[in-house]
C-alpha positions as CSV (number, residue, x, y, z in Angstrom):
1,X,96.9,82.8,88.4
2,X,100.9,82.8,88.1
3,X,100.8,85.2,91.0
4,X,98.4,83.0,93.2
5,X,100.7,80.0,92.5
6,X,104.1,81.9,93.0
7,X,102.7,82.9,96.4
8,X,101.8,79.7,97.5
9,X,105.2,78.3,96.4
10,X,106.7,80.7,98.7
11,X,104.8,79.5,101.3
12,X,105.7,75.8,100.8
13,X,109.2,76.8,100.8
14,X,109.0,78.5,104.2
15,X,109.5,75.3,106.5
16,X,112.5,74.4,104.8
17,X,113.6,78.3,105.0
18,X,116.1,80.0,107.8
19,X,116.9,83.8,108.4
20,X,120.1,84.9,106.9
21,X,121.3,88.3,106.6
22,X,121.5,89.3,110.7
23,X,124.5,88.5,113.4
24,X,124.8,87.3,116.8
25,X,125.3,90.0,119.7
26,X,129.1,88.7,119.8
27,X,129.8,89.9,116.4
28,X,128.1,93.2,116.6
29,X,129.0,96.5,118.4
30,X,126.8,96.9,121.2
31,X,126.3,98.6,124.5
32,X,125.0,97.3,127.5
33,X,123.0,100.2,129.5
34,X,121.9,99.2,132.9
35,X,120.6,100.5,135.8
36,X,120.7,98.7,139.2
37,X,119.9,99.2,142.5
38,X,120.5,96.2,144.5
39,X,123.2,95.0,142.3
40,X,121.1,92.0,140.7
41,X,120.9,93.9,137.4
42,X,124.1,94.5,137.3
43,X,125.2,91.3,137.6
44,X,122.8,90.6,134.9
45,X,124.7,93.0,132.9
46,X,128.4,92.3,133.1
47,X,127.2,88.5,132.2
48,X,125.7,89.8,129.1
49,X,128.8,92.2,128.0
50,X,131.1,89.6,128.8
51,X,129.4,87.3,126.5
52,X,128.9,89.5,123.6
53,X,132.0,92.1,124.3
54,X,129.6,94.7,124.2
55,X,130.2,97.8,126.3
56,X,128.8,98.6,130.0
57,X,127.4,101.8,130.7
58,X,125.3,102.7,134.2
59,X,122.7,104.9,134.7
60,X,123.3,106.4,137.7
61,X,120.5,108.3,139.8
62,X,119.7,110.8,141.8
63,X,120.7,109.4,145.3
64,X,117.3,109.8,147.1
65,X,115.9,106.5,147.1
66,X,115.4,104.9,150.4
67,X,117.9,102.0,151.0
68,X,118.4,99.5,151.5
69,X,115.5,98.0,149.7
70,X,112.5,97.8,151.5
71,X,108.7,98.7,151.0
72,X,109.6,102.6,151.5
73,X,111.7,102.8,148.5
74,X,109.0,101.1,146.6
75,X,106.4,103.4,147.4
76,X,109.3,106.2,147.2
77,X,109.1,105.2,143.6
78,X,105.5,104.8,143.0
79,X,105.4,108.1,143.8
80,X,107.8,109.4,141.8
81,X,106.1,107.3,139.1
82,X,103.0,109.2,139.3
83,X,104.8,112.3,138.6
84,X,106.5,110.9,136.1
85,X,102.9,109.8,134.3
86,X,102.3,113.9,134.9
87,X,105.3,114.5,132.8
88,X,107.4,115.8,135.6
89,X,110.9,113.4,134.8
90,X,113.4,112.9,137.7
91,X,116.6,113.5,137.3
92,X,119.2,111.2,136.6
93,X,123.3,111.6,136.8
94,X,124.0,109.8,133.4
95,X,123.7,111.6,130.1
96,X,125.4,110.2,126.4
97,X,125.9,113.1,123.8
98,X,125.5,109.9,120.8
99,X,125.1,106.4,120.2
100,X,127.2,106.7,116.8
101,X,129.7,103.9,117.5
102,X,126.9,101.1,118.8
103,X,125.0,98.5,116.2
104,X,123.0,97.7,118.9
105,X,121.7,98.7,122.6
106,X,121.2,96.3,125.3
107,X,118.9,97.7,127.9
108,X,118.7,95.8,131.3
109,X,116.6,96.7,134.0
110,X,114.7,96.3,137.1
111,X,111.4,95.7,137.4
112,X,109.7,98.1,139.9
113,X,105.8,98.0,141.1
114,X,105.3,95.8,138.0
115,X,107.1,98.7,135.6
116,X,110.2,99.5,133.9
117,X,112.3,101.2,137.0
118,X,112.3,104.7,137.3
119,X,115.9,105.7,136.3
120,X,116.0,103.6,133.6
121,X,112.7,105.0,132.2
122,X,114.2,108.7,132.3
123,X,117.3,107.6,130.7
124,X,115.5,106.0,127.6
125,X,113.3,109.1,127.6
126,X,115.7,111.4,127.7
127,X,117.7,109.8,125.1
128,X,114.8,108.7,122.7
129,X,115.7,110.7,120.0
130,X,119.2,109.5,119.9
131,X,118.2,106.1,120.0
132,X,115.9,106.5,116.6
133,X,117.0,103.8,114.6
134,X,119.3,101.7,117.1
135,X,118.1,98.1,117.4
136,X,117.4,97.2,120.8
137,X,117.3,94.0,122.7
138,X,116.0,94.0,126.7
139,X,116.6,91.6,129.6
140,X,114.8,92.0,133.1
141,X,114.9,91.4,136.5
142,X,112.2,90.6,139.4
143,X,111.6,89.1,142.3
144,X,108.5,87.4,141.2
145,X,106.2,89.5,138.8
146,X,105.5,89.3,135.2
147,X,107.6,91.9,132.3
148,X,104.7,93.1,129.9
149,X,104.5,96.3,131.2
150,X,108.7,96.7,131.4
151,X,108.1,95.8,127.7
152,X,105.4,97.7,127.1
153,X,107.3,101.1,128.7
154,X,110.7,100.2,127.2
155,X,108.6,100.0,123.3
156,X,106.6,103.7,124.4
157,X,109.9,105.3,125.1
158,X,111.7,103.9,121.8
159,X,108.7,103.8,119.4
160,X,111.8,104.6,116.3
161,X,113.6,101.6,117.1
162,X,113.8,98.0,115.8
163,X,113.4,95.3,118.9
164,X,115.4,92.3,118.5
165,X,113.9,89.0,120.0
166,X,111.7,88.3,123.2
167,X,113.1,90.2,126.4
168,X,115.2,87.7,128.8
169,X,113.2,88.0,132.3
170,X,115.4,86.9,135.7
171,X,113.0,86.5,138.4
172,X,114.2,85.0,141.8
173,X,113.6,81.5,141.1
174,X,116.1,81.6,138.4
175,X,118.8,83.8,139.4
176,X,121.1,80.8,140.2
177,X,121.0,80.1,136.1
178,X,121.7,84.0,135.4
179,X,124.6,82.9,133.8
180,X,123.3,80.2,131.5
181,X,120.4,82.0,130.7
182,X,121.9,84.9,130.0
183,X,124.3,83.0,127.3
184,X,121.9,81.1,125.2
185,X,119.7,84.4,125.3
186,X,122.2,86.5,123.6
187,X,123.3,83.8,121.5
188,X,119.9,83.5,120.0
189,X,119.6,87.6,119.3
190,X,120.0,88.2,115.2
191,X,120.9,91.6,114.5
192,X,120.8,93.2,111.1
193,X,124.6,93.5,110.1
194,X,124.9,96.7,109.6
195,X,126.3,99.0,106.9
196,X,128.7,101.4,106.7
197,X,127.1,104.9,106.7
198,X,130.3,106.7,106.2
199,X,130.2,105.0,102.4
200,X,129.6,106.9,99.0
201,X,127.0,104.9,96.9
202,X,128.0,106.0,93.3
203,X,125.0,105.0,91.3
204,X,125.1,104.0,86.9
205,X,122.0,103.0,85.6
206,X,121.2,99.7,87.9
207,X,125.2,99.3,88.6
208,X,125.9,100.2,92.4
209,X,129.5,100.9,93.6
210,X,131.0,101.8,97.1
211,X,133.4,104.4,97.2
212,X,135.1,106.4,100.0
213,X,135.2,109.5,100.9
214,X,138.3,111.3,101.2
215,X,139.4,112.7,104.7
216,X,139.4,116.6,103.6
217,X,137.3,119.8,103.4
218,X,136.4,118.9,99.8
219,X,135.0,115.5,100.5
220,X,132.7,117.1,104.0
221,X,131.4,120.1,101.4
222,X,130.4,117.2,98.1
223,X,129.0,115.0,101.5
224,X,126.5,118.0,102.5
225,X,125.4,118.4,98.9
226,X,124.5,114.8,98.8
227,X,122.5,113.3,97.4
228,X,122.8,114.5,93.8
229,X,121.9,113.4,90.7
230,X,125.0,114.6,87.8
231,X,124.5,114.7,84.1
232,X,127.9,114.0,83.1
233,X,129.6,114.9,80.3
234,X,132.3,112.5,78.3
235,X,135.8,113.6,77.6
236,X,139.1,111.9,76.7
237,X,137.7,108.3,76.5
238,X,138.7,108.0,80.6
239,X,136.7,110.8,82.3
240,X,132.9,112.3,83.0
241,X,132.7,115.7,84.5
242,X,129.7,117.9,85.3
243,X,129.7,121.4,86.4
244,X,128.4,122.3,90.2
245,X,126.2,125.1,91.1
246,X,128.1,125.8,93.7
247,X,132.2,126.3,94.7
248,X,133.9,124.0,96.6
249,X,137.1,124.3,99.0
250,X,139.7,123.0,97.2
251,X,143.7,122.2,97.8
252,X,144.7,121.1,94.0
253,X,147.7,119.0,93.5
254,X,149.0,116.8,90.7
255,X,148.6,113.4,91.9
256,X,150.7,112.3,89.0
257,X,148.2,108.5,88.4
258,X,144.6,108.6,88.2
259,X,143.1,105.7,89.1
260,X,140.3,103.9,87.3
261,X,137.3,105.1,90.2
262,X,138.8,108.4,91.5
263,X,136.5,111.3,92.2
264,X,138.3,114.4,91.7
265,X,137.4,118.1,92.0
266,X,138.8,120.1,89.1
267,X,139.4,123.5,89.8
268,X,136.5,124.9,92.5
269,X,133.4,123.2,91.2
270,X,134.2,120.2,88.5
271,X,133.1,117.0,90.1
272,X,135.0,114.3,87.7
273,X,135.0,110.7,87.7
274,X,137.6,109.1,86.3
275,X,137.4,105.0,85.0
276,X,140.5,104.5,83.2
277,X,144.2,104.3,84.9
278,X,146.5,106.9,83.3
279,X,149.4,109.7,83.9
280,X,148.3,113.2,84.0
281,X,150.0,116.9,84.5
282,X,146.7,118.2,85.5
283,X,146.2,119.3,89.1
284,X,143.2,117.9,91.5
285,X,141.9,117.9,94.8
286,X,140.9,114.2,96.0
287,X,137.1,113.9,96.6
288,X,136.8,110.0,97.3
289,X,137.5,106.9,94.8
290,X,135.5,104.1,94.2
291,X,136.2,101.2,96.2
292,X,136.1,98.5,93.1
293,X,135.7,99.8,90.0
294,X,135.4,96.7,88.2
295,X,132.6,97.2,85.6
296,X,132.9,101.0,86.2
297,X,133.9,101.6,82.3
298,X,131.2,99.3,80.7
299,X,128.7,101.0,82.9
300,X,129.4,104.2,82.4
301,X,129.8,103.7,78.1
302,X,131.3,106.1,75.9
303,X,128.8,108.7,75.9
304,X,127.3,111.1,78.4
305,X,126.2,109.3,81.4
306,X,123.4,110.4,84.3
307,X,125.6,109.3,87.5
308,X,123.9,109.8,91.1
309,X,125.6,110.0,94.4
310,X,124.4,109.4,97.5
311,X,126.0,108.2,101.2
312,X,124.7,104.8,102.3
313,X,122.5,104.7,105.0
314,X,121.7,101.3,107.5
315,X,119.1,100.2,105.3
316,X,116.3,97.4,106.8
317,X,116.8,94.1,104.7
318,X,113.5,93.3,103.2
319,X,112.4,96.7,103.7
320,X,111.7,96.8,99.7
321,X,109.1,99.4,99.8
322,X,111.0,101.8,102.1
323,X,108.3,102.4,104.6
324,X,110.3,101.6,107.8
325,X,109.4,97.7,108.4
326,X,108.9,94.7,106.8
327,X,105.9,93.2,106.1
328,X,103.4,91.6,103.4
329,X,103.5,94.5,101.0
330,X,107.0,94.2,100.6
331,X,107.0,90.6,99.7
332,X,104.4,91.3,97.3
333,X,106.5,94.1,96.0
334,X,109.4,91.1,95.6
335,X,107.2,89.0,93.7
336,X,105.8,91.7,91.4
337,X,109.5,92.5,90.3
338,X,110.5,88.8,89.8
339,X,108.0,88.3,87.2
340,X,108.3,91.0,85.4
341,X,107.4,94.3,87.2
342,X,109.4,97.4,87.8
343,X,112.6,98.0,89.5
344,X,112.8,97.4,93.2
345,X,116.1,98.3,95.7
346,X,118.6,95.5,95.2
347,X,120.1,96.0,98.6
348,X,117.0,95.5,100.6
349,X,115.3,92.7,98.3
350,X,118.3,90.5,98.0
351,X,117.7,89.5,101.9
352,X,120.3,86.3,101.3
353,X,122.8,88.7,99.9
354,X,123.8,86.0,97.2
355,X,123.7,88.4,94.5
356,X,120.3,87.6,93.0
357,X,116.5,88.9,93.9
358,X,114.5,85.5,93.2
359,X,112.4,82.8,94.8
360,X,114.9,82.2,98.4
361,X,114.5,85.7,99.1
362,X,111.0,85.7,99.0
363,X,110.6,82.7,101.2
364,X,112.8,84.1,103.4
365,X,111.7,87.3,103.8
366,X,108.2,85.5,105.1
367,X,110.4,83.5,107.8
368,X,111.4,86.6,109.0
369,X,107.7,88.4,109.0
370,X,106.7,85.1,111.2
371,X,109.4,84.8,113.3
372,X,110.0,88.6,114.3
């Protein structure tokens, strides 16, 4: 019965609840990929990367479309679309080795013979596997004729990414307002903010903290053995060390302070993680150090300690369950921990990052089921 009414407490709560926890396209890293072949996409294109500062990249294809425009290129590319339904891809000039440095990808693209235009469809198939895990956002253009299947071949292509907001469509009748439209359309995209994946998660008990990894041989070899989970043993009063399997690279030197949160690799395969501030004779090679290590000491007590390390991936807010999207279970999962159940993932629950897992995330995570 407490369940039943904690639920439908949630649910009042949900008018008065908003999203927090994504950005706008202006204050994430994106990439604007477009194809054009009369130049009315592209034009679409610059008006969207000059809004959010994202950056412009053109597919480019393979020069044997009939132009200018006319009913012959169109059944040019219904043709070629009927291959392409065989599995036999065209070829296109534009190729991108990794998407690494982009939050987010902004796809704009024709519309032709009421489908996502052929260029564009090979570029996104092509690169598909890249893309996993990009969150993507796409406008269109037509002369008159509706998007669902753009939408639909833009989702087939991309089935392992995360699509932000309704596509923008620019038919002929509205071309005049491109620019307009184009601003309060990207204006009203949330992305997830997203996390650093190049940070070391060191993990006591339910105490998280962010550290960084050094920029050295050490640090890449501990970074392929991740994750790992260390018993560690207690020595000094300011240090807990633990014994690898396995030899690291190593280029010792006395760094003549430790720092409270250093990582250090003592001789070739002695991971230890220091959390007092002291002088020292010994000789190290620099692993990483934790970011803040306020707490560190308390969490870590006096005796031996288990202490897991792992790199910190883009994790979905609201995702608590981990299965790749968020949904009912996972607010049910929410609502099972605050009253009383097991541990949940504090990064992904707290979707209002204000430092608690409670009631306003809850509400807010249901927002974001009904609005998305």
């Amino acid at each position: 019965m407490k369940k039943t009414t904690f639920i439908l407490t949630c649910m009042a709560l949900l008018m008065t609840a908003g999203r927090t926890g994504a950005v706008p396209a202006s204050d994430i890293n994106s990439l604007v990929i477009y194809y054009s072949y009369s130049g009315v996409t592209e034009t679409l294109a610059n008006a969207i990367a000059n809004y959010c500062g994202g950056t412009l990249l053109e597919v480019v294809d393979h020069g044997n479309y009939p132009r200018p425009e006319s009913s012959t290129t169109y059944n040019y590319a219904n043709n070629e679309r009927s291959q392409i339904d065989a599995g036999n891809w065209p070829e296109i000039k534009t190729a991108v080795d990794n998407f690494d440095q982009w939050d987010a990808i902004i796809i704009c693209t024709p519309l032709w013979n009421g489908k996502m235009a052929n260029p564009m469809l090979t570029f996104l198939h092509n690169h598909a596997s890249k893309l996993a895990g990009k969150q993507v956002a796409l406008a269109v253009t037509s002369w008159s004729s509706g998007i669902t299947n753009v939408v639909n071949d833009a989702h087939n292509q991309l089935p392992n990414c995360t699509f932000v907001g309704n596509a923008l469509h620019i038919n002929y009748n509205n071309r005049s307002n491109i620019t307009t439209m184009t601003h309060n359309w990207t204006s009203g995209l949330d992305f997830e903010a997203p996390v650093a994946a190049g940070d070391l998660r060191v993990i006591v008990g339910n105490k998280t903290f962010t550290a960084t990894l050094a920029d050295n041989a050490t640090a890449d070899a501990f970074k392929a053995l991740l994750p790992l989970t260390l018993n560690m043993t207690e020595l000094n009063g300011n240090e807990k060390y633990n014994y690898l399997s396995t030899n690291l690279p190593s280029a010792a030197t006395n760094p003549g302070t430790i720092h409270s949160g250093d990582i250090m690799l003592y001789g070739r395969n002695c991971v230890v993680l220091f959390y007092e501030t002291f002088n020292t004779s010994y000789s190290y090679t620099r692993i990483g150090a934790i970011d803040d290590p306020t707490g560190l000491s308390a969490a870590l007590g006096s005796g031996d300690v288990t202490v897991r390390f792992e790199m910190a991936t883009a994790s979905l807010k609201g995702d608590v369950n981990g299965d790749g999207t968020v949904n009912v279970t996972d607010v049910t999962t929410i609502i099972d921990f605050i009253l009383g159940g097991e541990n949940i993932d504090f990064e992904t629950a707290d979707f209002n990052e204000d430092g608690s897992v409670n009631i306003s995330d809850v509400s807010e995570i249901i927002d974001y089921i009904i609005t998305h």
